[in-house]
C-alpha angles and dihedrals in degrees: 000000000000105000119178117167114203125195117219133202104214099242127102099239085076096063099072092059096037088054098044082054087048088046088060095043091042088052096044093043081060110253124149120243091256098056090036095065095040089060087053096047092056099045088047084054092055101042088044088058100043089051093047101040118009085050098027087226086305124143107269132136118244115206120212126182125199114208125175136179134147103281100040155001119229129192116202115202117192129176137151097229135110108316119254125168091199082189090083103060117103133239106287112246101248141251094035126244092208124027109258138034094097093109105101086036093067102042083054092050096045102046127049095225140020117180122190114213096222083179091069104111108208115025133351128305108193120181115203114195127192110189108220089211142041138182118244091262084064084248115146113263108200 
């Protein structure tokens, strides 16, 4: 079981070296390029949007776990900002009438799982799980 915590300032200039960092931990915890950049893409989707819309642009930390095993890689998101359960909003109707709005598409489309801790007091707490293995059927295997 590979863990790292970061601590992030919520501003974007912190996204290019944090993802440079998850790079590294995505490659030695075994995932292809392709997958690889799918995961960051998706983590660079949610922080965007912490950083634009649960802190308004305002100062505020984000917290993100990386945790590994066998079966899985979570990425565990944390920030004390508006609350938001980005696991409620509904498939976006395609193509788009207005450029944006993609972001939590995609993170629902990259990764296998996302869970909202609705028991995190202040601010939001997202998991977002990739499963490193499914059956042929494209089930989950745990």
């Amino acid at each position: 079981m590979m863990k790292k915590r970061f601590e992030l300032a919520s501003k974007s200039e912190v996204l290019s070296p944090f993802r440079k960092e998850l790079r590294q931990l995505l490659g030695q915890a075994g995932w292809e390029k392709k997958s690889t950049e799918g995961i960051l893409l998706a983590v660079d989707e949610a922080l965007t949007n912490i950083i634009r819309h649960a802190y308004g642009g305002q100062p505020g930390t984000i917290v993100v776990l990386f945790e590994d095993d066998p079966a899985k890689t979570e990425i565990i998101l944390e920030d004390l900002g508006k609350k938001f359960d980005p696991t409620t909003v509904p498939p976006p109707e395609l193509p788009r009438q207005k450029p944006g709005g993609l972001g939590v598409h995609f993170i629902k489309t990259i990764m296998d799982r996302l869970v909202y801790d609705e028991a995190f007091k202040e601010g939001n707490r997202l998991h977002m799980i990739k499963l490193k293995s499914k059956n042929p059927k494209g089930e989950e295997v745990l």
